[in-house]
TORKOL-4160 file (C-alpha; in steps of 0.2 Angstrom, whole numbers, padded with zeros to 4 digits, m for minus):
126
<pt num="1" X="0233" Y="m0692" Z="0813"/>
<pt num="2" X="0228" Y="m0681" Z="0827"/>
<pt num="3" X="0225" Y="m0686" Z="0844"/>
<pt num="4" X="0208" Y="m0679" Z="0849"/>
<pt num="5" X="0210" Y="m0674" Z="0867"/>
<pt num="6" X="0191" Y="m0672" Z="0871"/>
<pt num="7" X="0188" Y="m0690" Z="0863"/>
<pt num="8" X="0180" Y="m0702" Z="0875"/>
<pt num="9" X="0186" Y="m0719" Z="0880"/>
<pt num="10" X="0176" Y="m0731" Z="0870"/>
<pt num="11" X="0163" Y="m0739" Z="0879"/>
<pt num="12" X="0165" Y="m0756" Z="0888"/>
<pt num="13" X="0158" Y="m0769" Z="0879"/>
<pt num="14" X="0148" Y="m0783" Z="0886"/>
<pt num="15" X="0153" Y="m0798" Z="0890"/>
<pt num="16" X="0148" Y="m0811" Z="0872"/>
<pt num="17" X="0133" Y="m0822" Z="0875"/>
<pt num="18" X="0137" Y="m0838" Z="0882"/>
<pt num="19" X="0132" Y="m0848" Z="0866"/>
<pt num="20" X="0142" Y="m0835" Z="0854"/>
<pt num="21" X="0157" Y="m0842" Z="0866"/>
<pt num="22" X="0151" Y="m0859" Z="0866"/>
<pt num="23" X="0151" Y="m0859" Z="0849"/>
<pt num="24" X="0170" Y="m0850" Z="0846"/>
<pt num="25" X="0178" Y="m0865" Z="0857"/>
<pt num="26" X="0170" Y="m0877" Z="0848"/>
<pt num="27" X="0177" Y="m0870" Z="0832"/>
<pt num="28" X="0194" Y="m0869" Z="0838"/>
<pt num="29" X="0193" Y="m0889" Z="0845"/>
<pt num="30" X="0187" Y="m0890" Z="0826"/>
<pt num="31" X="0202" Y="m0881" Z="0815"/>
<pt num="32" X="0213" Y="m0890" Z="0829"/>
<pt num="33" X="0205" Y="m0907" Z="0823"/>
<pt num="34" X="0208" Y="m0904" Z="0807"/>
<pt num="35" X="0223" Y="m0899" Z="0808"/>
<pt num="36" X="0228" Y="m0915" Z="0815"/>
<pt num="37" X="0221" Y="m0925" Z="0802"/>
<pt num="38" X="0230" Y="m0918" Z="0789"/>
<pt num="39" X="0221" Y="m0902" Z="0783"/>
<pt num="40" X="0227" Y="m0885" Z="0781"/>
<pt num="41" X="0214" Y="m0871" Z="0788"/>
<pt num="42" X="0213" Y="m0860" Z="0771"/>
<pt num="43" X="0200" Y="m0846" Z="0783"/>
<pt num="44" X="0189" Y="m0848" Z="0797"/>
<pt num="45" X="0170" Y="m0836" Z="0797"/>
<pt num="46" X="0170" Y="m0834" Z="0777"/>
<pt num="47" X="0156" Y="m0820" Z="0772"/>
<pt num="48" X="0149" Y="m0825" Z="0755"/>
<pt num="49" X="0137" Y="m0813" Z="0753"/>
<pt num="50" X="0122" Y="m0817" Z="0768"/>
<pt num="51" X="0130" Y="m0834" Z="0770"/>
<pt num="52" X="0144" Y="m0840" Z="0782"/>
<pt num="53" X="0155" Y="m0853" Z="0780"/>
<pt num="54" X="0164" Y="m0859" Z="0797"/>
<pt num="55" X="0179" Y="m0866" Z="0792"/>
<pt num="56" X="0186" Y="m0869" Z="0774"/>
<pt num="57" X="0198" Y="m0880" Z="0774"/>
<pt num="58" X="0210" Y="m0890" Z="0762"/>
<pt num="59" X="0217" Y="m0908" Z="0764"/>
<pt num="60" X="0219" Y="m0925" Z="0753"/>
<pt num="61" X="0200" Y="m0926" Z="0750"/>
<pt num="62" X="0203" Y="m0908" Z="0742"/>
<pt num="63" X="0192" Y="m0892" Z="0750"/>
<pt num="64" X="0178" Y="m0894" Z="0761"/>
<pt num="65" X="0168" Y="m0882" Z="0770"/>
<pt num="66" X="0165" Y="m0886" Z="0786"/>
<pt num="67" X="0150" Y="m0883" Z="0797"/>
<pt num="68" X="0155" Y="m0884" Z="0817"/>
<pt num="69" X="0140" Y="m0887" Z="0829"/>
<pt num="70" X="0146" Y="m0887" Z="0847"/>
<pt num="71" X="0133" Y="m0889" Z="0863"/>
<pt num="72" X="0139" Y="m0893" Z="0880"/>
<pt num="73" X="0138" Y="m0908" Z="0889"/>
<pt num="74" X="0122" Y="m0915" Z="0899"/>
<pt num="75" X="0109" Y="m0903" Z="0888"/>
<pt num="76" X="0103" Y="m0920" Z="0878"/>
<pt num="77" X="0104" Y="m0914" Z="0863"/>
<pt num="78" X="0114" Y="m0922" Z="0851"/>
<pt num="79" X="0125" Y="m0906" Z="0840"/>
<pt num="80" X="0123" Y="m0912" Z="0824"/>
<pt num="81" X="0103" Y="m0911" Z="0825"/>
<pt num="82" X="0105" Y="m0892" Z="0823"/>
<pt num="83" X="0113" Y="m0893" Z="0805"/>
<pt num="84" X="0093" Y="m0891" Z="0796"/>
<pt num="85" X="0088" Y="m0891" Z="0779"/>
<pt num="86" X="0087" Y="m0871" Z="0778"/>
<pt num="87" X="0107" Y="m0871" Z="0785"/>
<pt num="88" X="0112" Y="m0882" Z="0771"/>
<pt num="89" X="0104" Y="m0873" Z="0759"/>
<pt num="90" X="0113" Y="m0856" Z="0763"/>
<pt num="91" X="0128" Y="m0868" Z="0766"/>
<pt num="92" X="0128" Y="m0875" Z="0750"/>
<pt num="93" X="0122" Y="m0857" Z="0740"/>
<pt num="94" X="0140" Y="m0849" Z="0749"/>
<pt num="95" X="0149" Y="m0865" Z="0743"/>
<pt num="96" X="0144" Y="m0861" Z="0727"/>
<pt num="97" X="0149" Y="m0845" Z="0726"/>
<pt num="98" X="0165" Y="m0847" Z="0734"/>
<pt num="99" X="0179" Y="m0846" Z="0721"/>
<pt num="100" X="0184" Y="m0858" Z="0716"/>
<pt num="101" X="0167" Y="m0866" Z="0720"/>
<pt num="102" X="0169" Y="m0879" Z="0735"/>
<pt num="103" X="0159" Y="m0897" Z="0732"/>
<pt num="104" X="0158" Y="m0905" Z="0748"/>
<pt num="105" X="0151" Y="m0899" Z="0765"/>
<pt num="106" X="0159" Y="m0910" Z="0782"/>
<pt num="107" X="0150" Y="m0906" Z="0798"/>
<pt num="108" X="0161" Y="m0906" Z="0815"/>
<pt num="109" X="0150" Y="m0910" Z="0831"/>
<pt num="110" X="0159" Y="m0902" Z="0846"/>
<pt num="111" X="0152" Y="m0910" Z="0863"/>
<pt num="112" X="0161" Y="m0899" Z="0878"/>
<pt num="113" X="0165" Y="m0910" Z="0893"/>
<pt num="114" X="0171" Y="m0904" Z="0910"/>
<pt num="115" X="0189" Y="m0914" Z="0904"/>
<pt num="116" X="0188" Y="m0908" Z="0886"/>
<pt num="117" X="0179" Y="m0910" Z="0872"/>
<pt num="118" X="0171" Y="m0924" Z="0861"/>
<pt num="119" X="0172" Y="m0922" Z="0842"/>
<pt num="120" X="0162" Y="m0931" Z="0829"/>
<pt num="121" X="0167" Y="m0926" Z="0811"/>
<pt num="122" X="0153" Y="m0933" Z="0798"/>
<pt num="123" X="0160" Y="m0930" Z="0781"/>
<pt num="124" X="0149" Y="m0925" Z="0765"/>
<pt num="125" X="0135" Y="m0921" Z="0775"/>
<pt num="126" X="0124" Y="m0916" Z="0760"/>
């Protein structure tokens, strides 16, 4: 490979929108979670086709996909009620056509506190 002394530096990218990072943090508090309850993380942000899966993991239940919805403390809203009907429908067409297929979705509720973080895991949401 040549080095291309004319190339420019690539450009600084901005800063991610608050909520991407928000949303990154949570996931991590979640796999971390997991983890601690006796599930292996098999892959986090799994592309099937259009569809995202945030964590697939594996544990004595068998594989779950996992949906993680993370808000921060003292907005009022409660992170689970942003897992909608037209979520778990592209949830549940990637779960399909995962392979092997996966048959149960968990959603993870991620509230971030100014000491941490408080998680709620609601299995087999749908």
């Amino acid at each position: 490979m040549a080095f291309d002394r004319n190339a420019r530096p690539p450009l600084r990218s901005e800063p991610a929108p608050s909520h991407l990072v928000v949303g990154r943090v949570g996931e991590r508090i979640a796999a971390s979670f997991l983890r601690r309850h006796g599930f292996v993380i098999v892959a986090t942000n799994v592309r099937v086709g259009r569809d995202e899966i945030d964590i697939v993991a594996h544990g004595p239940t068998g594989t779950v996909a996992v949906e993680v919805k993370t808000v921060v403390a003292g907005s009022g809203v409660d992170p689970a009620d942003h897992l909608d009907a037209a979520k778990v429908r592209h949830l549940r067409r990637a779960m399909r056509r995962s392979r092997p297929p996966i048959g149960r979705l968990d959603l993870i509720a991620v509230e971030l506190t100014g000491r941490g973080a408080s998680v709620r895991w609601l299995a087999d949401v749908a």
